[in-house]
N, CA, C and O atoms as CSV, one atom per row, in Angstrom:
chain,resi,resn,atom,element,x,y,z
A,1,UNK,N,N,-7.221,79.407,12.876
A,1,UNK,CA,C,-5.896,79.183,13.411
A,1,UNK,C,C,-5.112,80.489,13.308
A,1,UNK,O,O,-5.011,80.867,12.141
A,2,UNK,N,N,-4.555,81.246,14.169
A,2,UNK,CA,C,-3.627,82.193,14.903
A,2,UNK,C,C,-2.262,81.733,13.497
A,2,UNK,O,O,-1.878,80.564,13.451
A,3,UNK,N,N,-1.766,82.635,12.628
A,3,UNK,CA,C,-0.108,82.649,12.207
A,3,UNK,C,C,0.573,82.726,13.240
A,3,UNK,O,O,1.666,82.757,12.676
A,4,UNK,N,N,0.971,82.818,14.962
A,4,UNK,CA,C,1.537,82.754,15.669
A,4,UNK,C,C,1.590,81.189,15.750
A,4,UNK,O,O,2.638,80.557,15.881
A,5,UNK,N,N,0.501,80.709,15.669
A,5,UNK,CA,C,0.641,78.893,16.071
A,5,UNK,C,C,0.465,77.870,14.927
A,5,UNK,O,O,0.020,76.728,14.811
A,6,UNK,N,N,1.229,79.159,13.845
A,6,UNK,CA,C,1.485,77.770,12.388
A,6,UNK,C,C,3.130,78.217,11.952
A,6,UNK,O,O,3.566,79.176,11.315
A,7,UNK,N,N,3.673,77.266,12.491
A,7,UNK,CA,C,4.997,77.392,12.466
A,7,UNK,C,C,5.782,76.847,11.097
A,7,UNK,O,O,6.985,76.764,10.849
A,8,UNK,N,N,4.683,76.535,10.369
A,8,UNK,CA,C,5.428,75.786,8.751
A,8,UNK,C,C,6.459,77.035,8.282
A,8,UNK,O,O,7.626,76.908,7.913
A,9,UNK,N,N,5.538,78.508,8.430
A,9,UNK,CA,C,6.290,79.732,7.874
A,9,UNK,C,C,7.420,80.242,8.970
A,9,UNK,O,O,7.932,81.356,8.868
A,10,UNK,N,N,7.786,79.236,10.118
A,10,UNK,CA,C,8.614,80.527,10.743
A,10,UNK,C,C,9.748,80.311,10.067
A,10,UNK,O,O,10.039,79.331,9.381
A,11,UNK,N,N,10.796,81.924,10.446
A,11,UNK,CA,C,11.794,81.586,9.938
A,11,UNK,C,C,12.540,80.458,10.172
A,11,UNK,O,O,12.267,79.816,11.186
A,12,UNK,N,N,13.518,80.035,9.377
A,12,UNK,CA,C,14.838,79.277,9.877
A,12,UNK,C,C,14.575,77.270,9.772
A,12,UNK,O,O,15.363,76.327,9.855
A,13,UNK,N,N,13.148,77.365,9.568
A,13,UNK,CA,C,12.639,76.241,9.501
A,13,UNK,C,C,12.402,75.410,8.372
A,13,UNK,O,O,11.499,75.887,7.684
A,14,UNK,N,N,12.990,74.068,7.794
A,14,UNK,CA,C,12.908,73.678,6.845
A,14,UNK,C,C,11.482,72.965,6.167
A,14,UNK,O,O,10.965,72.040,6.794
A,15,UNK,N,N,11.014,73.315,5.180
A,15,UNK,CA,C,9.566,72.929,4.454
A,15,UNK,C,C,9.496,71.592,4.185
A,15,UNK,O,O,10.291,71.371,3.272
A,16,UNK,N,N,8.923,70.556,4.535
A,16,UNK,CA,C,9.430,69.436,4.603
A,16,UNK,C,C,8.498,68.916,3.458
A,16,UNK,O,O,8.687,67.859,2.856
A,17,UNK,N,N,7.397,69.849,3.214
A,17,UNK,CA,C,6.082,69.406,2.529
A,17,UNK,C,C,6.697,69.807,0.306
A,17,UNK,O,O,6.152,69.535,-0.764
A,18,UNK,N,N,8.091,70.566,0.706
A,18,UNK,CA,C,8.296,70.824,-0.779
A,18,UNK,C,C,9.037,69.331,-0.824
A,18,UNK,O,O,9.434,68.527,0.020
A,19,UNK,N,N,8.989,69.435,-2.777
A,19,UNK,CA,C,9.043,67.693,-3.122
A,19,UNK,C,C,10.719,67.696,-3.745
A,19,UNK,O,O,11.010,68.312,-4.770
A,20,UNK,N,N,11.383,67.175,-3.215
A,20,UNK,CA,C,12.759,66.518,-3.838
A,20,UNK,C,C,12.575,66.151,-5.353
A,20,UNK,O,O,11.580,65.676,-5.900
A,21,UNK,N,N,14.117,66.587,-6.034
A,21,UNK,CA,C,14.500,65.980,-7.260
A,21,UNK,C,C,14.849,64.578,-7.270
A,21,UNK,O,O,15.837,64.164,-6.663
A,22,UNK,N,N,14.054,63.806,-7.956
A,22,UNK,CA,C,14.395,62.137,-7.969
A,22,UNK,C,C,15.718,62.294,-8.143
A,22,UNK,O,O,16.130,63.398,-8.499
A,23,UNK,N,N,16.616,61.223,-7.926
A,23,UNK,CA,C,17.734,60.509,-7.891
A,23,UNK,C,C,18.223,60.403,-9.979
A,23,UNK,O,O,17.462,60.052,-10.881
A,24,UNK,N,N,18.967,60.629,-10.043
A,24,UNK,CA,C,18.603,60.298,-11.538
A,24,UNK,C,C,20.346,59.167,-11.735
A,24,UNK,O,O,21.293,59.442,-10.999
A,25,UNK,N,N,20.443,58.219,-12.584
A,25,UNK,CA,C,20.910,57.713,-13.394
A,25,UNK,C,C,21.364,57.564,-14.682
A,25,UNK,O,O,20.630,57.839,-15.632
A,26,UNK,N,N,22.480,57.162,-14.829
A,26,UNK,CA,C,23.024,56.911,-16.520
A,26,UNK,C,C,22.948,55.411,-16.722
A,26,UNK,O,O,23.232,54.460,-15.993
A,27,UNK,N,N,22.505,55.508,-17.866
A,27,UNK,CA,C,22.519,54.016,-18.393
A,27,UNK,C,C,23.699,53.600,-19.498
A,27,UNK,O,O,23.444,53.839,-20.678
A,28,UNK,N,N,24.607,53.167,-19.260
A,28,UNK,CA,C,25.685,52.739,-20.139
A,28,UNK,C,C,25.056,51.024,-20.588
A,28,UNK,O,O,24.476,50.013,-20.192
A,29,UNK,N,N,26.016,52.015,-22.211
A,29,UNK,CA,C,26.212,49.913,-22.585
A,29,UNK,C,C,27.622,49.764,-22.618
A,29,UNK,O,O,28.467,50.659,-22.587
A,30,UNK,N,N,27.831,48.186,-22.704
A,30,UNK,CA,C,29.108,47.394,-22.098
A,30,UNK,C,C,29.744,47.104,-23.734
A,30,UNK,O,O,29.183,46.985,-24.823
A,31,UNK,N,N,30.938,47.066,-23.378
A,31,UNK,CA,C,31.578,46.809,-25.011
A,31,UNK,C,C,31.368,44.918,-24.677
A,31,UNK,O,O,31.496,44.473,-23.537
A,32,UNK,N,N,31.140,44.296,-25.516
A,32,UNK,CA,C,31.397,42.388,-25.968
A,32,UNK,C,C,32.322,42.433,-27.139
A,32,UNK,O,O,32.563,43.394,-27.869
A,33,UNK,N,N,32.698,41.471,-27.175
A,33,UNK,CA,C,33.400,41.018,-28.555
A,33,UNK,C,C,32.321,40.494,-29.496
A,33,UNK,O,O,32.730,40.687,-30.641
A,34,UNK,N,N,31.249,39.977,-29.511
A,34,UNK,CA,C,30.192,39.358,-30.297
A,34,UNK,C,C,29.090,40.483,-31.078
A,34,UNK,O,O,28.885,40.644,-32.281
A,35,UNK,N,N,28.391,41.284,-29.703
A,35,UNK,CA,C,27.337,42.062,-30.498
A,35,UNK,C,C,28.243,43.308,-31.690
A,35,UNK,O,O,29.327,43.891,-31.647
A,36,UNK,N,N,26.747,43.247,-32.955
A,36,UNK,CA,C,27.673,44.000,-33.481
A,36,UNK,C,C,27.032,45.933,-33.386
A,36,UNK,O,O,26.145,46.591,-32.843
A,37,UNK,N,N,28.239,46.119,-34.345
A,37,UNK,CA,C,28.164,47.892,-33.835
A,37,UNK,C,C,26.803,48.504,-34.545
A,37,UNK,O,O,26.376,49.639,-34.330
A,38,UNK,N,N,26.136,47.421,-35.534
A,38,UNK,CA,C,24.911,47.949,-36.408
A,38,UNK,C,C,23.823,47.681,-35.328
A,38,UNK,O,O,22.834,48.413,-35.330
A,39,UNK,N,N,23.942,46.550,-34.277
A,39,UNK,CA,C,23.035,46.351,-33.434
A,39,UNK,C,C,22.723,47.119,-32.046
A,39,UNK,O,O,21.623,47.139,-31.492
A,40,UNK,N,N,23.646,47.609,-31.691
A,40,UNK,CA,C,23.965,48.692,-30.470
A,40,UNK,C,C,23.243,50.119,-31.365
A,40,UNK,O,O,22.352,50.851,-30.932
A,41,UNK,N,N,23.927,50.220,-32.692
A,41,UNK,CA,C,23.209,51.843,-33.253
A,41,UNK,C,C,21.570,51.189,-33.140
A,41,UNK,O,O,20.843,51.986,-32.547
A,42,UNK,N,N,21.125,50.409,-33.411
A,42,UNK,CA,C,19.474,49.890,-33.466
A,42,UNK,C,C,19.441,50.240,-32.038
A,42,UNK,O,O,18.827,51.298,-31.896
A,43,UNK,N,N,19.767,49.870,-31.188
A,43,UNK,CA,C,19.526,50.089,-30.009
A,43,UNK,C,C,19.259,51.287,-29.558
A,43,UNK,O,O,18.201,51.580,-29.002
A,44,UNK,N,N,20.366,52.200,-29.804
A,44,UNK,CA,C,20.303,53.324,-29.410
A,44,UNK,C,C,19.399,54.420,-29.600
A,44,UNK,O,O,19.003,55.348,-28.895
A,45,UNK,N,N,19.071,53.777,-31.508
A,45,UNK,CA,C,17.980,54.931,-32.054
A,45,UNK,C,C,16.439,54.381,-31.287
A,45,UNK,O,O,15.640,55.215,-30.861
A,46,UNK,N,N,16.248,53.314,-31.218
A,46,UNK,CA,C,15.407,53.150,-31.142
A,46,UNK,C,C,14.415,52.877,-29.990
A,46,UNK,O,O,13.192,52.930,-29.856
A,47,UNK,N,N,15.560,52.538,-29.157
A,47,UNK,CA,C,15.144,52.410,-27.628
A,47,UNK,C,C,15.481,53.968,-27.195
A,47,UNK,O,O,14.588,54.603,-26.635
A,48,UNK,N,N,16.852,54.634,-27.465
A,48,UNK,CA,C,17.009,55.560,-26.899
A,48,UNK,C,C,16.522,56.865,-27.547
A,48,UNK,O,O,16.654,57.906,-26.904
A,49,UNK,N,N,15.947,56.893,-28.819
A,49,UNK,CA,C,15.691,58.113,-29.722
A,49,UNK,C,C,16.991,58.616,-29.956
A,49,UNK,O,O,16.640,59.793,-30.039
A,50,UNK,N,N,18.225,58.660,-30.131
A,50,UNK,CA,C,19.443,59.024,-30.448
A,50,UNK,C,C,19.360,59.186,-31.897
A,50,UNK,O,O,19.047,58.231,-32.609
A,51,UNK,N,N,19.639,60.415,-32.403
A,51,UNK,CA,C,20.235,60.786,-34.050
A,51,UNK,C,C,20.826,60.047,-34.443
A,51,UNK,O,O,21.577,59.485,-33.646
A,52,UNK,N,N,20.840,59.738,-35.450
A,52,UNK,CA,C,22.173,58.736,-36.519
A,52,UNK,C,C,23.480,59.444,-36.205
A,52,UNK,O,O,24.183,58.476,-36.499
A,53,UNK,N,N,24.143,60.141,-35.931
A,53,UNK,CA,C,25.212,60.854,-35.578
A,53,UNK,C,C,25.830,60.958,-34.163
A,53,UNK,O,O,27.017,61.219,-33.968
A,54,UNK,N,N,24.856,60.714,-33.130
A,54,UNK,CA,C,24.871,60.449,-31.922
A,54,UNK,C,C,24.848,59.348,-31.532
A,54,UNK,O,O,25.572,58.941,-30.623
A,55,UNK,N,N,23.819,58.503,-32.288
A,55,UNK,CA,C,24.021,56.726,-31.985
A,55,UNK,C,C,25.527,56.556,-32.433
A,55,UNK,O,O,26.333,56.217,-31.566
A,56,UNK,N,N,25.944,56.759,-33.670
A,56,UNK,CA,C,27.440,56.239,-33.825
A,56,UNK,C,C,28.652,56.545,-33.016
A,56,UNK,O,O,29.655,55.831,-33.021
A,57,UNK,N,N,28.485,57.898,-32.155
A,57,UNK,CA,C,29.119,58.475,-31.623
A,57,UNK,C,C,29.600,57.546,-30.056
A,57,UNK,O,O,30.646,57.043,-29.647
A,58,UNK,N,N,28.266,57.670,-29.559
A,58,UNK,CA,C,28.148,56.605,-28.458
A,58,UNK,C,C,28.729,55.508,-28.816
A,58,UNK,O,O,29.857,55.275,-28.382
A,59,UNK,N,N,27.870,54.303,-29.967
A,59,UNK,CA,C,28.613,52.828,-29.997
A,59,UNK,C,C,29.755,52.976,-30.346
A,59,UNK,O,O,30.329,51.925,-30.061
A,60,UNK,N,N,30.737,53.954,-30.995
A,60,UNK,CA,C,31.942,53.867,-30.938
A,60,UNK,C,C,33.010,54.179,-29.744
A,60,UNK,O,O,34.193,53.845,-29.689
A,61,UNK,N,N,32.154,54.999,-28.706
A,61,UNK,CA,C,32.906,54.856,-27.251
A,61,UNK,C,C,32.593,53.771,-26.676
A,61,UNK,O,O,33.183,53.492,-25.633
A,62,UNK,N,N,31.648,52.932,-27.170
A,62,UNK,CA,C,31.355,51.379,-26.130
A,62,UNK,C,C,32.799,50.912,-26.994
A,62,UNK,O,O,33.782,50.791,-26.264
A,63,UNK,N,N,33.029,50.630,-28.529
A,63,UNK,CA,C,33.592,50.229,-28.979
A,63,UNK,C,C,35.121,50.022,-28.595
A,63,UNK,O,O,35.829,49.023,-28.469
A,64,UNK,N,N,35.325,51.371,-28.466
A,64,UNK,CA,C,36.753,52.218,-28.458
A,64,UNK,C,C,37.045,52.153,-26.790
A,64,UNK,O,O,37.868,51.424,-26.235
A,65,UNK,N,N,36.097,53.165,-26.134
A,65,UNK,CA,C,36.534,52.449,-24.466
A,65,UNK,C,C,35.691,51.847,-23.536
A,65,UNK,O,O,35.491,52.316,-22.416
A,66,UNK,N,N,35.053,50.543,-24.079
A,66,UNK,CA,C,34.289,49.617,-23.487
A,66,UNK,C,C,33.148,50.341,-22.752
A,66,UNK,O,O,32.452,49.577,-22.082
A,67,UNK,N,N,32.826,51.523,-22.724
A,67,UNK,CA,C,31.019,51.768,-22.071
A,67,UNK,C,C,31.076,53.087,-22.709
A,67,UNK,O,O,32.050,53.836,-22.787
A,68,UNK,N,N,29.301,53.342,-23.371
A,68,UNK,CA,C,28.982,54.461,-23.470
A,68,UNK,C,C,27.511,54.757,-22.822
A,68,UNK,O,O,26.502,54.096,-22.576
A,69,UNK,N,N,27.984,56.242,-22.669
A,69,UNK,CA,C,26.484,56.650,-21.827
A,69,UNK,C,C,24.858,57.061,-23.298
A,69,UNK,O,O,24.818,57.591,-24.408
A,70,UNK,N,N,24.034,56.541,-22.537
A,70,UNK,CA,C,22.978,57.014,-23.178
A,70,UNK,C,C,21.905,57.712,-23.214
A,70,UNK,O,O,21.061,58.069,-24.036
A,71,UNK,N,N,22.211,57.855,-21.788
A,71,UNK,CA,C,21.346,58.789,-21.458
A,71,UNK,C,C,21.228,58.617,-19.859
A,71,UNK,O,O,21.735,57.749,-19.148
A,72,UNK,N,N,20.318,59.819,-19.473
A,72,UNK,CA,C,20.528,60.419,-17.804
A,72,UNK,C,C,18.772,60.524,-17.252
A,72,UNK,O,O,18.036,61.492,-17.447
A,73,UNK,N,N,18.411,59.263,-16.546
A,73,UNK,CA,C,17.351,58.389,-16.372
A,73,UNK,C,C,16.844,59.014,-14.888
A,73,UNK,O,O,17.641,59.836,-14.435
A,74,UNK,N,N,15.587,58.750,-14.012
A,74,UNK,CA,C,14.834,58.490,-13.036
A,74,UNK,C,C,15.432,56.803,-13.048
A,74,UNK,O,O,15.706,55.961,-13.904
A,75,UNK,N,N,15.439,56.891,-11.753
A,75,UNK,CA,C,15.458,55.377,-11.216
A,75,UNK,C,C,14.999,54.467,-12.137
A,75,UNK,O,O,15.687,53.612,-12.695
A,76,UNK,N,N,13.428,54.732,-12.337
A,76,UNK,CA,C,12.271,53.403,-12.829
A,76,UNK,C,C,12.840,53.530,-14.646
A,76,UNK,O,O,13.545,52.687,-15.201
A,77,UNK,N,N,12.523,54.276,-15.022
A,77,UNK,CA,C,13.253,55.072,-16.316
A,77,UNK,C,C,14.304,54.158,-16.621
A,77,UNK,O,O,14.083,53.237,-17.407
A,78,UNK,N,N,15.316,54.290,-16.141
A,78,UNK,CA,C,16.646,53.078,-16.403
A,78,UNK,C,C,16.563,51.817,-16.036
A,78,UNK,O,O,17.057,50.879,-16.662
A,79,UNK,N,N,15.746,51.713,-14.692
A,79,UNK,CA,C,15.897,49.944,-14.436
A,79,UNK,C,C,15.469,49.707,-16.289
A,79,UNK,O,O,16.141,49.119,-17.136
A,80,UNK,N,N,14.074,50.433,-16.456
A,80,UNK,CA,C,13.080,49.849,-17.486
A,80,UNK,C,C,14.379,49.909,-19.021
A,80,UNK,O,O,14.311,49.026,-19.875
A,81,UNK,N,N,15.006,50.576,-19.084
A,81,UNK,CA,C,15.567,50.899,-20.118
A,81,UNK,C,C,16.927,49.730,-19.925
A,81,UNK,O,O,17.449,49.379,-20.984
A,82,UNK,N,N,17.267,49.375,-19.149
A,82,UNK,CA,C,18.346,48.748,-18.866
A,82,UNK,C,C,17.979,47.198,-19.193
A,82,UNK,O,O,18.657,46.472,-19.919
A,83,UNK,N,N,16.717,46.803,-18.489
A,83,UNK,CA,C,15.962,45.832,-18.809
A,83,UNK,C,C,15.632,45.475,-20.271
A,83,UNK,O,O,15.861,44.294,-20.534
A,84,UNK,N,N,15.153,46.208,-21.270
A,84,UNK,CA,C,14.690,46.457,-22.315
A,84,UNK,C,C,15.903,46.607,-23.418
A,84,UNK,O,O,15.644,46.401,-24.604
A,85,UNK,N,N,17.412,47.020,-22.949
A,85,UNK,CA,C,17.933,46.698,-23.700
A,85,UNK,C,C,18.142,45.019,-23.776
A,85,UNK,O,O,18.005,44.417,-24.841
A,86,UNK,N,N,18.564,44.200,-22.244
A,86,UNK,CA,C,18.716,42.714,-22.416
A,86,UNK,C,C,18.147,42.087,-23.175
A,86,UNK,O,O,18.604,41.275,-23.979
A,87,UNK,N,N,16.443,42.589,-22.894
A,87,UNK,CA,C,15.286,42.092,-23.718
A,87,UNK,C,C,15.167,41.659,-25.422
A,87,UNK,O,O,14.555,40.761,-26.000
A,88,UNK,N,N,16.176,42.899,-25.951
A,88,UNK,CA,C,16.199,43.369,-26.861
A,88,UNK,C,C,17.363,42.126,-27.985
A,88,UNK,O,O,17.285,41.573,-29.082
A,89,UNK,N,N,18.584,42.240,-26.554
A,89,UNK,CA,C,19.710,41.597,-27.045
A,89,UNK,C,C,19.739,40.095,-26.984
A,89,UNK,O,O,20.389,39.327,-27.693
A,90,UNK,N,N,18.870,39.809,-25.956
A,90,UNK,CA,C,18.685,38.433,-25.979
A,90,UNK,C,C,18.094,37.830,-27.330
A,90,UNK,O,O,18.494,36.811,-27.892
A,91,UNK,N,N,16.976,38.739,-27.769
A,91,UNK,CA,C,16.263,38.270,-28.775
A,91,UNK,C,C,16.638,38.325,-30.041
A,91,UNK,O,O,15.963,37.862,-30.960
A,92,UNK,N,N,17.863,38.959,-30.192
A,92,UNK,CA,C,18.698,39.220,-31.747
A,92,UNK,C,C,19.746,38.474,-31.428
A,92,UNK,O,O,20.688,38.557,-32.216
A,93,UNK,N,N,19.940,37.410,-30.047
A,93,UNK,CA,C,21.045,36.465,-30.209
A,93,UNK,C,C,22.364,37.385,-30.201
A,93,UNK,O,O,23.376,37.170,-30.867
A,94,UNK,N,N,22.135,38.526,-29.252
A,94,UNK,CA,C,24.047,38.873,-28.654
A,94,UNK,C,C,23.511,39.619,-26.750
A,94,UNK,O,O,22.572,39.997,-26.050
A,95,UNK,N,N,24.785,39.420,-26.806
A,95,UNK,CA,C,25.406,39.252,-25.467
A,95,UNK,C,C,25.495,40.605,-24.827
A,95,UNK,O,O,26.340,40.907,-23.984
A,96,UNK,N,N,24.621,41.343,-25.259
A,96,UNK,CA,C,24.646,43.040,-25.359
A,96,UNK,C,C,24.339,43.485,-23.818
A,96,UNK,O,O,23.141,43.424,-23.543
A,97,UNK,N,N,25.321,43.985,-22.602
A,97,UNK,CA,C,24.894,44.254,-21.843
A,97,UNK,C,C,25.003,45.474,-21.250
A,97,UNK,O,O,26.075,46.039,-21.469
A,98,UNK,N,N,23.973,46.236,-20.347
A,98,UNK,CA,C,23.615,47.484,-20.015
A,98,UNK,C,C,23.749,47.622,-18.465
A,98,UNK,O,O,23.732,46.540,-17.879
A,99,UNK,N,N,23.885,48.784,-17.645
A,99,UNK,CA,C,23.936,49.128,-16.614
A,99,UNK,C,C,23.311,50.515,-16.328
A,99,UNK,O,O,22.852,51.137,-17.285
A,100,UNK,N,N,23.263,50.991,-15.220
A,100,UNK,CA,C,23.020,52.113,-14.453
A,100,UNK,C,C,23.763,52.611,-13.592
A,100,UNK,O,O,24.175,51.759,-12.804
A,101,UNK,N,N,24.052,53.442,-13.432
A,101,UNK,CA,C,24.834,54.522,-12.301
A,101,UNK,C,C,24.470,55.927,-11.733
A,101,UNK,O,O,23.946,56.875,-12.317
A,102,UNK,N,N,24.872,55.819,-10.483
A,102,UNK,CA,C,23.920,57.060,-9.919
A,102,UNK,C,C,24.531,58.138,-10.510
A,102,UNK,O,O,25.718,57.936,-10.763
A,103,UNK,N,N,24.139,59.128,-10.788
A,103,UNK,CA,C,24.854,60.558,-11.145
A,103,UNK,C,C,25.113,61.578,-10.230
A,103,UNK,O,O,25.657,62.617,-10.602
C-alpha cells in the first residue's frame, strides 16, 4: 500500500483508532438520621481503603453537610461500589444510602 493512499496519517485528520478516557464518577454517601457515624467510618475504610483520618473527615461532611465524596470511580467501579455500600447497609440494619455523579 502507497502512504499517498493511507490517509489515517494525513494531516488535519482525526485518529479515531486512539482510545478515550472513560467517563469517571464520584460516589457520595447521603447523611440519615439512623445510620451511625462508626458505621459509615467501617464503610469507608473498608470498602473504600480510606485512612482513619480521612474516613472521619468524610463521615463528618455526610454528617455536617448531608453528602460526602469518596472517591472518583469508572462507571462499573461506582455502580459496583454504590451497590456494595446498600449491600453492606442493609445487612447491619441502617438506612445508609450512596450515589454517583458524573465528574
Amino acid at each position: 500500500m502507497s502512504t499517498q493512499d493511507d490517509t489515517r496519517f494525513a494531516p488535519g485528520l482525526i485518529d479515531e483508532t486512539r482510545t478515550k478516557e472513560p467517563r469517571r464518577f464520584k460516589v457520595l454517601l447521603h447523611n440519615d438520621d439512623y445510620t451511625s457515624m462508626e458505621f459509615v467510618v467501617h464503610v469507608l475504610r473498608g470498602l473504600f481503603q480510606k485512612p482513619e483520618h480521612e474516613a472521619m473527615r468524610i463521615m463528618l461532611a455526610v454528617h455536617k453537610q448531608g453528602l460526602g465524596e469518596c472517591g472518583i470511580y469508572t462507571a462499573e467501579v461506582a455502580e459496583t461500589k454504590v451497590d456494595t455500600v446498600h449491600a453492606m447497609a442493609k445487612a447491619a440494619g441502617f438506612p445508609l444510602r450512596a450515589s454517583m455523579e458524573e465528574v
